[in-house]
MARDOTOR-163645 format. One line per 5 residues: their letters; for each residue x, y, z of N, C-alpha, C. Coordinates in steps of 0.02 Angstrom, whole numbers. Example, Ala and Ser with C-alpha at 12.3 -4.5 7.8 and 13.67 -1.06 7.14 Angstrom:
% MARDOTOR-163645
AS	660:-284:390:615:-225:390:660:-165:390  642:-112:354:684:-53:357:645:2:394
***
This chain:
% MARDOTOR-163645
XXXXX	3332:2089:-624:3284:2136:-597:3319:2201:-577  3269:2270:-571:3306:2307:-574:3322:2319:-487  3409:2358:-497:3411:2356:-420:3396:2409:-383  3395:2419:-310:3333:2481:-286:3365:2545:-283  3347:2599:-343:3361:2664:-350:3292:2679:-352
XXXXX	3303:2733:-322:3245:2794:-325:3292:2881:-332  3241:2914:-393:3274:2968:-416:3248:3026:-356  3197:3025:-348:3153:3074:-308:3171:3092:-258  3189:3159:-239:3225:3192:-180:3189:3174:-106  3142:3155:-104:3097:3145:-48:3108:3073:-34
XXXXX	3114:3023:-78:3129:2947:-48:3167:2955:24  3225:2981:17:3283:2984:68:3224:2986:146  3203:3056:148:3149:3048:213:3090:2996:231  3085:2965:152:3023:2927:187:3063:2859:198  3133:2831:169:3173:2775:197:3170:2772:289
XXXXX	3200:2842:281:3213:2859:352:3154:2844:398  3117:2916:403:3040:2916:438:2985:2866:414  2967:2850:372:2929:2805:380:2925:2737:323  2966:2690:362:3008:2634:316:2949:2586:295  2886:2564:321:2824:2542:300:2807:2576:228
XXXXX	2811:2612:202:2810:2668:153:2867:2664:98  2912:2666:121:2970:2641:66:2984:2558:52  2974:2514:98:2962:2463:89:2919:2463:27  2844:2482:34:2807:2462:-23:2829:2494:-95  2872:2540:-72:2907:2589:-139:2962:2524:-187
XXXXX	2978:2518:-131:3047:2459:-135:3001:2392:-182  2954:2376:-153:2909:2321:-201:2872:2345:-269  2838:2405:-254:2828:2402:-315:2861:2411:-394  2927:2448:-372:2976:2450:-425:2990:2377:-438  2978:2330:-393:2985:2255:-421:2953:2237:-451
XXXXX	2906:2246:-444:2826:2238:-468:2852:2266:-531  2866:2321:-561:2854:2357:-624:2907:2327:-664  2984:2312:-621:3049:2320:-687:3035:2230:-677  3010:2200:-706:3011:2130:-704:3059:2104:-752  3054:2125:-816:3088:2105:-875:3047:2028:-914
XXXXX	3000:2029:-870:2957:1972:-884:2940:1963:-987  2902:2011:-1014:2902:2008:-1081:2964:2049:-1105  2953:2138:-1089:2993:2194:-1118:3056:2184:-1069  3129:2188:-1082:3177:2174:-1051:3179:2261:-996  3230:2237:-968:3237:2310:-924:3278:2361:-969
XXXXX	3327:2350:-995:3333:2392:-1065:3295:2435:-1085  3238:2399:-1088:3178:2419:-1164:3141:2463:-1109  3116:2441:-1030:3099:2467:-994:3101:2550:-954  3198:2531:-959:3224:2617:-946:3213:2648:-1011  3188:2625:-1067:3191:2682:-1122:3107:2710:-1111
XXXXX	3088:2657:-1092:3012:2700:-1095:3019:2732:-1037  3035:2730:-986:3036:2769:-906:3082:2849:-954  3137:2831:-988:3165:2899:-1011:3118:2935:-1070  3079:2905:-1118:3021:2939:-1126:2985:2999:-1104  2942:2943:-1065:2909:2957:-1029:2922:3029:-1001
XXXXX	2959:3017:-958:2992:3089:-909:3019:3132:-956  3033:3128:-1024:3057:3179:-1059:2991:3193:-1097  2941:3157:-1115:2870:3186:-1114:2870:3249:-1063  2877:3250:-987:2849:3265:-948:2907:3333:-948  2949:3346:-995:3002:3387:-985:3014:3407:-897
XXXXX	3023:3368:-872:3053:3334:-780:3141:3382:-811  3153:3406:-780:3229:3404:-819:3276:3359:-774  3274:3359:-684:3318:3316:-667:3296:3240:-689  3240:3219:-696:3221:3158:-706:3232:3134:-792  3235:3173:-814:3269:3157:-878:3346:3130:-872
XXXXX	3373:3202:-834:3440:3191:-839:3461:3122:-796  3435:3112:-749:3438:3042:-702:3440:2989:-764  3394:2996:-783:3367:2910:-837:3402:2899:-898  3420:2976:-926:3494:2962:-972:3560:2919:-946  3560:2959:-892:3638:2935:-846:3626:2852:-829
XXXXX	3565:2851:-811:3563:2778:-797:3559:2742:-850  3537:2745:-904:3515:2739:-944:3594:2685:-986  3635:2744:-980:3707:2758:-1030:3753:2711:-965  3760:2722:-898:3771:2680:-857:3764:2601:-846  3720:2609:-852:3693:2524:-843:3683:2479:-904
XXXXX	3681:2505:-941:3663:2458:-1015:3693:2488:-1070  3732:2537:-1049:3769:2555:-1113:3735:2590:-1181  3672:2618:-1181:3637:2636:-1215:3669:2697:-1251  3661:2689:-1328:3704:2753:-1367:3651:2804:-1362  3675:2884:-1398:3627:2938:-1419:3579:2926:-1462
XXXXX	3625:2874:-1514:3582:2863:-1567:3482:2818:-1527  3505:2794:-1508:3462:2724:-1453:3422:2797:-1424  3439:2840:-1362:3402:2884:-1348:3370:2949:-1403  3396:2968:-1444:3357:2994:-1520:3312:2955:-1542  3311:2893:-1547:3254:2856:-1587:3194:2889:-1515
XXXXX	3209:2875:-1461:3163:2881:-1401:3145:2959:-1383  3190:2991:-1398:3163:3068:-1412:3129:3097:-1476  3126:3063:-1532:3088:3062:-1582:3030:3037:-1565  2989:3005:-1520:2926:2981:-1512:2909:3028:-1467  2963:3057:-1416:2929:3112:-1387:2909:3175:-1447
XXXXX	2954:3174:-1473:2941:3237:-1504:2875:3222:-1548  2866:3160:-1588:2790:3140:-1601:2712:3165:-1564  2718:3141:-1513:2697:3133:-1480:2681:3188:-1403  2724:3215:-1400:2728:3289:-1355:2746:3340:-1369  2785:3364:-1415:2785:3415:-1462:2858:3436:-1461
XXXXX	2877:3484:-1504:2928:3502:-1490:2976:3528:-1415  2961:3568:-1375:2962:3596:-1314:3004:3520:-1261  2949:3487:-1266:3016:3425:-1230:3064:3385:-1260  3040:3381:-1316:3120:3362:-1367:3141:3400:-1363  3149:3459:-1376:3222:3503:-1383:3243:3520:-1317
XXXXX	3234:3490:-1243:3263:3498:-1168:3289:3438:-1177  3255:3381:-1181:3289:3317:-1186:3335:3312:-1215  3349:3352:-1282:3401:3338:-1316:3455:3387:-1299  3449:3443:-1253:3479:3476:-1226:3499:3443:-1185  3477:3407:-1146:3505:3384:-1060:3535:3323:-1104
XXXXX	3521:3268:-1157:3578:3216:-1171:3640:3241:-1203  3641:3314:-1212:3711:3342:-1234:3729:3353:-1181  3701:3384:-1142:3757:3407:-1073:3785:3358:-1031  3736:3275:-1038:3779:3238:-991:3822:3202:-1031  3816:3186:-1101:3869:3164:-1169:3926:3212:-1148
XX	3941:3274:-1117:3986:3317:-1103:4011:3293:-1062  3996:3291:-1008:4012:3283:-942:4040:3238:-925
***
């Protein structure tokens, strides 16, 4: 299961100030990364999708890193997954996504 990260600059205050609130944050990411049918693998590729649908640029760059971190996932693996964005959302967030997986392939 997946373990408890949150990308979102605001978690930090609501851990803090109001922990009833991150608690349920804390569950429902349990709730979601189950690995029950789709493995968590298969899971961070759609979460990196997704957010590169949404051309997010830190949240892209987060879900690459994690992405390449935790499971070892190649460019090639994230290209197949930026090709459905680009299907599917148009050019404009494929070509940031594929910008931001060069700059952290750099880094």
């Amino acid at each position: 299961m997946k373990e408890e990260v949150f990308y979102a600059k605001g978690v930090k205050y609501i851990k803090e100030e109001y922990p009833e609130i991150y608690e349920s944050l804390v569950k429902l990411n349990e709730a979601v990364y189950t690995g029950k049918v789709l493995d968590y693998k298969t899971q961070k590729l759609i979460a990196l999708g997704i957010t590169a649908a949404k051309s997010d640029d830190r949240a892209i760059r987060q879900q690459i890193k994690s992405a390449i971190e935790e499971f070892g996932v190649t460019k090639d693996e994230i290209m197949d997954v930026l090709r459905v964005v680009l299907l599917t959302s148009g050019n404009p967030p494929f070509m940031k996504a594929v910008k931001i997986l060069h700059e952290v392939l750099e880094e």
